[in-house]
C-alpha positions as CSV (number, residue, x, y, z in Angstrom):
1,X,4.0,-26.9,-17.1
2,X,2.7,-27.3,-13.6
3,X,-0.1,-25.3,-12.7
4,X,0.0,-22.8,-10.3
5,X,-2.9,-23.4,-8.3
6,X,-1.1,-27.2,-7.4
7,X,1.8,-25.4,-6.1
8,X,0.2,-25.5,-2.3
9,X,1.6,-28.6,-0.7
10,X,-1.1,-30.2,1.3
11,X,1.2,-29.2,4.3
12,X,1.0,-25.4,3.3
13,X,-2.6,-25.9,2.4
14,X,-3.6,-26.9,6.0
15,X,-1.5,-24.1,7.2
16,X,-3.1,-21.5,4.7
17,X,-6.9,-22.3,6.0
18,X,-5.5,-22.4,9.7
19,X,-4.1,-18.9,8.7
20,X,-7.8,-18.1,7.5
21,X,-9.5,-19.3,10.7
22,X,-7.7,-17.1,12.8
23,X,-7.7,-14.3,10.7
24,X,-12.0,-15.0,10.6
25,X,-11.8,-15.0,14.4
26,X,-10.4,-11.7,14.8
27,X,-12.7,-10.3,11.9
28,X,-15.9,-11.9,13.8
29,X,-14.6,-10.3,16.6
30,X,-13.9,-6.7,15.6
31,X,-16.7,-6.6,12.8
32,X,-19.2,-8.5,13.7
33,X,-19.5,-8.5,17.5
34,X,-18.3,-12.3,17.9
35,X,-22.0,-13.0,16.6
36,X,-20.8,-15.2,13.8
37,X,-20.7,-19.2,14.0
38,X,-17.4,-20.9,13.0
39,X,-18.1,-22.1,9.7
40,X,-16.5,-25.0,7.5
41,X,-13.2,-23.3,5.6
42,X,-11.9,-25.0,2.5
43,X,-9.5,-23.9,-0.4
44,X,-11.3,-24.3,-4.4
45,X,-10.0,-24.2,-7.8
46,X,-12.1,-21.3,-8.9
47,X,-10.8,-19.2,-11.5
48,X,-14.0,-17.1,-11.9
49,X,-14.3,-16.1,-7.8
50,X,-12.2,-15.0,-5.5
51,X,-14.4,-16.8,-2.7
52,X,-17.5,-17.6,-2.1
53,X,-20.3,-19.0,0.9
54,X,-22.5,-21.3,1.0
55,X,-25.0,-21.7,3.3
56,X,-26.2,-25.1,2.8
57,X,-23.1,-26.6,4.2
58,X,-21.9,-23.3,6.1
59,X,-18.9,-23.4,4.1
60,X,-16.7,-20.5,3.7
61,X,-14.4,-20.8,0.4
62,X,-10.8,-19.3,-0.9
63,X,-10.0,-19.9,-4.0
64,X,-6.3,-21.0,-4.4
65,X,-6.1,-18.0,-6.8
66,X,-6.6,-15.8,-4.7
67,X,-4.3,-16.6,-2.0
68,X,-1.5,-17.3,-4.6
69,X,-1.8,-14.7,-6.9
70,X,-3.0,-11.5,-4.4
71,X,-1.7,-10.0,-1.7
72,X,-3.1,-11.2,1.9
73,X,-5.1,-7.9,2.4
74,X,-7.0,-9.1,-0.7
75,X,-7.9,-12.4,0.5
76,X,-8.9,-10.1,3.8
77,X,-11.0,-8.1,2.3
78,X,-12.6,-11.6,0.3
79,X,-13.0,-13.1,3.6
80,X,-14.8,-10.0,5.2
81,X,-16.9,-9.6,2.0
82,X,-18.1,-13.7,2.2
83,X,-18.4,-13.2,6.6
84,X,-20.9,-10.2,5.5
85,X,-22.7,-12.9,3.3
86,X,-23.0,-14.9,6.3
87,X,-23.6,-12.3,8.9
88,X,-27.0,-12.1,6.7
89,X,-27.7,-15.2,5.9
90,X,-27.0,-16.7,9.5
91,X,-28.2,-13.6,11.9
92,X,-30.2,-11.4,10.3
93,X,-31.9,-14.1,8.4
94,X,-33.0,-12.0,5.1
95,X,-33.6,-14.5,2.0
96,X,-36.0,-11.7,-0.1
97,X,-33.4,-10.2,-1.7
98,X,-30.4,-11.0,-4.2
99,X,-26.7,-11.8,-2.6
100,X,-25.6,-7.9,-3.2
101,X,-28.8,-6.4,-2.7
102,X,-29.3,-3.1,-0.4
103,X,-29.0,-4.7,2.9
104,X,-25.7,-6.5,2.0
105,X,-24.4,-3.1,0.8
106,X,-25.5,-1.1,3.5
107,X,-23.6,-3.6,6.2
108,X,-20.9,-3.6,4.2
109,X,-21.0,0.5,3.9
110,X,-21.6,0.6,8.1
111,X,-18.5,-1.7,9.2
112,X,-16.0,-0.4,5.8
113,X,-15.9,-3.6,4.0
114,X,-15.5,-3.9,0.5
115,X,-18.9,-4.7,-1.5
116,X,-16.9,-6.1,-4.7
117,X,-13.9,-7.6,-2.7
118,X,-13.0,-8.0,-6.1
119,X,-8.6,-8.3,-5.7
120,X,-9.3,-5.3,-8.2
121,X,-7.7,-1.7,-7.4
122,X,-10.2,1.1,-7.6
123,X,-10.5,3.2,-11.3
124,X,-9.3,6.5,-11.0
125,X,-11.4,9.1,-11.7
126,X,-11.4,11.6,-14.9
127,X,-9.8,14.4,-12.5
128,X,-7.0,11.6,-11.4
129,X,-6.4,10.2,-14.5
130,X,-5.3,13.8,-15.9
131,X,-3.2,14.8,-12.7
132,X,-1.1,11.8,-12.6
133,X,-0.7,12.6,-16.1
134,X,0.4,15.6,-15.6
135,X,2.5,15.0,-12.5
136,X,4.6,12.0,-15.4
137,X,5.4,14.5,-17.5
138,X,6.8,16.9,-14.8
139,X,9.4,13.7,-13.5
140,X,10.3,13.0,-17.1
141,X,11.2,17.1,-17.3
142,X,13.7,16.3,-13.8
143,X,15.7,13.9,-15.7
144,X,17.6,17.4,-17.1
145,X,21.1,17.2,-16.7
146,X,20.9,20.7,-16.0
147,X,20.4,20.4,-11.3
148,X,18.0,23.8,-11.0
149,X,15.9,23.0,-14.1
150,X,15.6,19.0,-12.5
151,X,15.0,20.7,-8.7
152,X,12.0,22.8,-10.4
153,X,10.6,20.3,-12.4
154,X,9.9,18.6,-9.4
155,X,8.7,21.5,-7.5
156,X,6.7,21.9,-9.7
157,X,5.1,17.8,-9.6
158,X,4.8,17.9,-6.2
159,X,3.3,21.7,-6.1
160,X,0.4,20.0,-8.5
161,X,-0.6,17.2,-6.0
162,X,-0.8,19.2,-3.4
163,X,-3.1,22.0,-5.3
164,X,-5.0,18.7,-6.3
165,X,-5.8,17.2,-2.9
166,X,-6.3,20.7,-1.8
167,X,-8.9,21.7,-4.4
168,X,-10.3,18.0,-4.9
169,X,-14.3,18.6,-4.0
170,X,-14.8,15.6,-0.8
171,X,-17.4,14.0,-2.6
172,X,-15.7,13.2,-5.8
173,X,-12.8,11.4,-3.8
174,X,-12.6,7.4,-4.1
175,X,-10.5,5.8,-1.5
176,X,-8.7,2.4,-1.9
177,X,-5.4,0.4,-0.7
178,X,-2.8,-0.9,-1.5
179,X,0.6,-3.1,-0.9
180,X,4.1,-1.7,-1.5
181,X,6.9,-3.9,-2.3
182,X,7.1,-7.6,-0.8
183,X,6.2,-8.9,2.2
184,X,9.6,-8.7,5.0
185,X,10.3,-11.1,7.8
186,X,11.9,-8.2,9.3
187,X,11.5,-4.1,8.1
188,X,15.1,-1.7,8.8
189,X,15.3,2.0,10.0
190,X,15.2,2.5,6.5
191,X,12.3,0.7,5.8
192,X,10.4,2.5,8.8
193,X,11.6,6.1,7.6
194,X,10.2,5.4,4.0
195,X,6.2,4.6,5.5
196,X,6.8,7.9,7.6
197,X,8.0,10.0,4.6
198,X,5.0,8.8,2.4
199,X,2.3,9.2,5.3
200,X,3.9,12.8,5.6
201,X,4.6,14.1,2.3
202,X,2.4,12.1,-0.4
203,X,-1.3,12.3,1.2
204,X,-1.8,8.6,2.3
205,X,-2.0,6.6,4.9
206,X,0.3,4.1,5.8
207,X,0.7,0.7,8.5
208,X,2.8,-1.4,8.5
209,X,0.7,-4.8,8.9
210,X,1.1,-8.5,9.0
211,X,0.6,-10.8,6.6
212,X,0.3,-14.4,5.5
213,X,2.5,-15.8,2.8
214,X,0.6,-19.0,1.7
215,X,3.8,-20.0,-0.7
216,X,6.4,-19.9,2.4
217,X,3.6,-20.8,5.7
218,X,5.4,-18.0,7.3
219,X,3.9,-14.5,8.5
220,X,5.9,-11.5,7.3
221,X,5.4,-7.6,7.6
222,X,4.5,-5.6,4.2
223,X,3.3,-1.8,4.3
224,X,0.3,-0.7,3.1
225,X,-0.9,2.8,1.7
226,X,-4.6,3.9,1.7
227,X,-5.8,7.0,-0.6
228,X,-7.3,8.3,-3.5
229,X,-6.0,6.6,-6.5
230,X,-3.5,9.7,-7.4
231,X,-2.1,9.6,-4.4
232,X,-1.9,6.3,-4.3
233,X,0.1,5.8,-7.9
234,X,2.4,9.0,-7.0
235,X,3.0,7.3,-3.5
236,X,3.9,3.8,-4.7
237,X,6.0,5.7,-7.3
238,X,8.1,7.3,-4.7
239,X,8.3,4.3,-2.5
240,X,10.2,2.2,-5.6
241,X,12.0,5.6,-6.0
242,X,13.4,6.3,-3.0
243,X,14.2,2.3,-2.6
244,X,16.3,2.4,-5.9
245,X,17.8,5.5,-5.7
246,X,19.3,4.8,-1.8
247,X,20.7,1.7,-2.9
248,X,22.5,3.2,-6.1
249,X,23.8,5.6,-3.8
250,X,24.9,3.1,-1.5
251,X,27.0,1.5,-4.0
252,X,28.3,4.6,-5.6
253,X,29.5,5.0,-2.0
254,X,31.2,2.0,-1.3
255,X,32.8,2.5,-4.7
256,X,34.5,5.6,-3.4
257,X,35.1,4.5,0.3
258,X,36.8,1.1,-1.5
259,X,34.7,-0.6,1.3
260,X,34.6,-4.0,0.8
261,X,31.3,-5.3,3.3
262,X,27.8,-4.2,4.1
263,X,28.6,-3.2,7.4
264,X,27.4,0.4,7.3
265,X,24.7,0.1,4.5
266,X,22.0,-0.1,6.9
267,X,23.0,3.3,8.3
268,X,23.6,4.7,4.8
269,X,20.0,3.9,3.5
270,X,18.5,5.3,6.8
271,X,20.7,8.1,6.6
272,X,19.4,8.5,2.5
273,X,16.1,8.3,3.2
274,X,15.7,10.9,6.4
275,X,17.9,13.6,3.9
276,X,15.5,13.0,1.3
277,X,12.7,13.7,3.7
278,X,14.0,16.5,5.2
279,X,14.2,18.2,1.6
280,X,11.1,17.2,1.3
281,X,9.9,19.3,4.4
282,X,12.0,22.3,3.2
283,X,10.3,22.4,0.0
284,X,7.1,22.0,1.6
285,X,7.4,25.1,3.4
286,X,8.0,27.0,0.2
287,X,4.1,25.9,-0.7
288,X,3.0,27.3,2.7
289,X,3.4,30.8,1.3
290,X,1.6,30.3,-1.5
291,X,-1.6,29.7,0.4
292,X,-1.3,26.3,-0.2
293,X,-1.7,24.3,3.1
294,X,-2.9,20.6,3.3
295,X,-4.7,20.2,6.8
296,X,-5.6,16.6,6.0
297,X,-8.4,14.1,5.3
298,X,-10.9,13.5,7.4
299,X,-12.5,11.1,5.1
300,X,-9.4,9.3,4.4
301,X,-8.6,9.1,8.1
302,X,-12.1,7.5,8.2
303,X,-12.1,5.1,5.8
304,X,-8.6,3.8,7.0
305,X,-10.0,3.8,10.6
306,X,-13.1,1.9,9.5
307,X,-10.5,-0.8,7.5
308,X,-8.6,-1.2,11.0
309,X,-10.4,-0.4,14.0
310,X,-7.9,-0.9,16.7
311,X,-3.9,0.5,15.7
312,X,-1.3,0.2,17.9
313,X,1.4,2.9,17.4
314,X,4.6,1.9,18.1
315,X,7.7,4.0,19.0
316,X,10.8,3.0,18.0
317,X,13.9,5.0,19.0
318,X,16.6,5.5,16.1
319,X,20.0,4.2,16.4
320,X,23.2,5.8,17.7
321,X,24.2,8.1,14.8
322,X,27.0,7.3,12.7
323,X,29.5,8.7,9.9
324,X,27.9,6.3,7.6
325,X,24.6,7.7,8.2
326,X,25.5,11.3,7.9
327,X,27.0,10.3,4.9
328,X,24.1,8.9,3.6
329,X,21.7,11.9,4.6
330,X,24.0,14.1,2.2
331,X,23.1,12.0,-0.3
332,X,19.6,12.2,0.3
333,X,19.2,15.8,0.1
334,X,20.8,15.7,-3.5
335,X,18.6,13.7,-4.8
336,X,15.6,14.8,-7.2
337,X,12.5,13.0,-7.6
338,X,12.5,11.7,-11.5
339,X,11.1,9.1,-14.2
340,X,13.7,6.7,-14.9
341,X,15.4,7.1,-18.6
342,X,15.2,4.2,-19.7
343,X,11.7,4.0,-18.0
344,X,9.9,1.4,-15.4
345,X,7.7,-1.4,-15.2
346,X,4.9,-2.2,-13.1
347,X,6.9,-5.2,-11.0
348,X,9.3,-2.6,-10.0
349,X,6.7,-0.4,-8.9
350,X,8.0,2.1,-11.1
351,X,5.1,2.9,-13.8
352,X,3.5,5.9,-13.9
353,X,1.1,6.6,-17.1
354,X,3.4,7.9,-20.3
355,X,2.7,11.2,-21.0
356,X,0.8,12.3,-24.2
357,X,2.1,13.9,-27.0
C-alpha cells in the first residue's frame, strides 16, 4: 500500500512550500514586524514533529504529515510556533535557555501563538466535560416522537449552555479552534447563514478563512469556530446538524413538489437555515426573562483578535426572495435540535459524548 506521505507529487510539493512562503510573509509581517529573514523552507518525513527549525542551516521544516493529514490552520499555527523559534534565535539572540523555555512562552503568550502547535485540540476541562454531557443526554430526550416533549428537551439543552457560559468563572475558561466541515472553492447563502447562526446562538466565534489544500494545489474557503471546548463540541454538533437536516428536508421537498432538478435547492437550504435561526432567536428571548442574558466574551473576542489581527467584514446582500425559500424557512422553524437514532460519528461531525447510565 502506498504511503501517504508520497502522495505529494513533486509538482504539488513545490506548490505546498510556495503556499508556505507566502503564508510566512504575511505572518512576518503581522507578527513579527517584518523583522524576520527569509529562511530555507523544505517538506520532511517526520512522523514524531509537526515541524521543526534549525538554525544552523536557517531552515524552516513541514513535515508532510502535517500538511496531509491536518487542516491548514494547523500547519499555521506550526509555522507561527517554528517563526517564534526563529524570532529568538535570529533577533533576540537568547541561547541560555531550553527551546520552550519562559522567553519562548512569553512571546508566544504576547502575539497569541500557540506554545505546543501541537495539531492537537485543547482538553476540556472537568466543568466541560460534565456539561456536554449533560447537554447529549438532553438531544437524545428530543428524539421523542411526542413534538412538545422534543421542543422542551431542547429548551432545556440549550437553556444549560447558556447558564454555563454565563456562570463559567473567566479564569477557568480555555479557548481553542477549530475547522467545520471541508474546505469549499465556493461557500452559498446557506453556507454564510450557518457561520452567522453559530456566531449568534452557540457562543463562538466564527470566519470564514482561506486555506491551502496541499492534495488539490488549489486555495478553498473553510469556516472556522474559536471557543471554549463546550462550545466548541455543541457548535460543530449543530453545524453537521443543521447541514443534514436542510438537505433531508430538501429532498422530502422535492419528493412532494415531484420536482425533478436542483434548481431551487439553493434557495430551500438558505430558506431552512434562516427559519431555524429565527426559532432560535424566539427561544432565546424566553431565557431573557429568566435572568439569563449572555453579554459576550471579552476574552474570547481577544483571543480570536490576537489569532487574526486584521478582519475584513464583508457584507453580502441576500438574494431576491423566492417561493422555494419561504418554503424552506417553514421547514426550518419545525425543526428540533436532536441526537441522531441511530447515532453519529466523528467524520460526520456528529459525535457528541454518549451519555452515562
Amino acid at each position: 500500500m502506498k504511503n501517504e506521505l508520497d502522495e505529494l507529487s513533486a509538482e504539488l510539493e513545490q506548490k505546498c512550500v510556495r503556499a508556505i512562503a507566502q503564508e510566512w510573509y504575511g505572518i512576518n509581517l503581522l507578527f513579527f514586524k517584518g523583522r524576520l529573514k527569509r529562511p530555507v523552507f523544505t517538506l520532511v518525513n517526520e512522523a514524531s514533529k509537526l515541524g521543526h527549525w534549525e538554525s544552523a542551516t536557517r531552515t524552516l521544516a513541514v513535515s508532510r504529515a502535517c500538511v496531509l493529514g491536518h487542516s491548514w490552520p494547523v500547519v499555521m499555527d506550526v509555522l507561527k510556533h517554528e517563526m517564534a523559534h526563529q524570532y529568538i534565535d535570529e533577533v533576540e539572540c537568547i541561547f541560555g535557555e531550553t527551546a520552550h523555555g519562559p522567553r519562548f512562552r512569553e512571546l508566544c503568550g504576547t502575539l497569541g501563538i500557540d506554545a505546543s502547535a501541537s495539531g492537537v485540540r485543547p482538553h476540556s476541562g472537568t466543568g466541560d466535560e460534565r456539561v456536554i454531557e449533560k447537554v447529549a443526554r438532553l438531544l437524545a430526550l428530543a428524539t421523542s416522537s411526542s413534538p412538545h416533549e422534543a421542543e422542551a428537551a431542547m429548551a432545556a439543552a440549550r437553556r444549560l449552555m447558556l447558564k454555563h457560559n454565563v456562570e463559567a468563572p473567566a479564569a477557568e475558561r480555555n479557548y481553542g479552534a477549530r475547522v467545520l466541515g471541508t474546505p469549499k472553492g465556493r461557500t452559498g447563502e446557506h453556507d454564510r447563514r450557518v457561520g452567522t447562526l453559530l456566531g449568534e446562538q452557540f457562543f463562538v466565534e466564527v470566519l470564514w478563512i482561506s486555506v491551502y489544500v496541499a492534495a488539490t494545489g488549489k486555495r478553498m474557503q473553510v469556516l472556522e469556530i474559536a471557543g471554549t471546548e463546550a462550545n466548541l463540541a455543541m457548535a460543530e454538533y449543530a453545524f453537521a446538524f443543521i447541514h443534514r437536516a436542510a438537505e433531508e428536508a430538501w429532498r422530502e421537498h422535492k419528493k412532494e413538489r415531484a420536482l425533478r432538478g436542483n434548481a431551487d435547492r439553493r434557495a430551500f437550504l438558505a430558506g431552512v437555515v434562516a427559519g431555524f435561526h429565527r426559532r432560535l432567536e424566539a427561544e432565546a428571548v424566553k431565557t431573557t426573562g429568566e435572568g439569563l442574558v449572555w453579554v459576550g466574551d471579552p476574552n474570547l473576542h481577544r483571543f480570536f483578535r490576537d489569532r487574526y489581527p486584521r478582519i475584513k467584514t464583508v457584507h453580502r446582500g441576500s438574494k431576491s426572495r423566492t417561493e422555494a425559500f419561504g418554503d424552506g424557512h417553514s421547514k426550518g422553524q419545525e425543526l428540533v435540535l436532536r441526537r441522531p437514532i441511530s447515532g453519529g460519528t466523528r467524520s460526520q461531525g456528529l459525535a457528541l459524548p454518549a451519555a452515562r447510565r
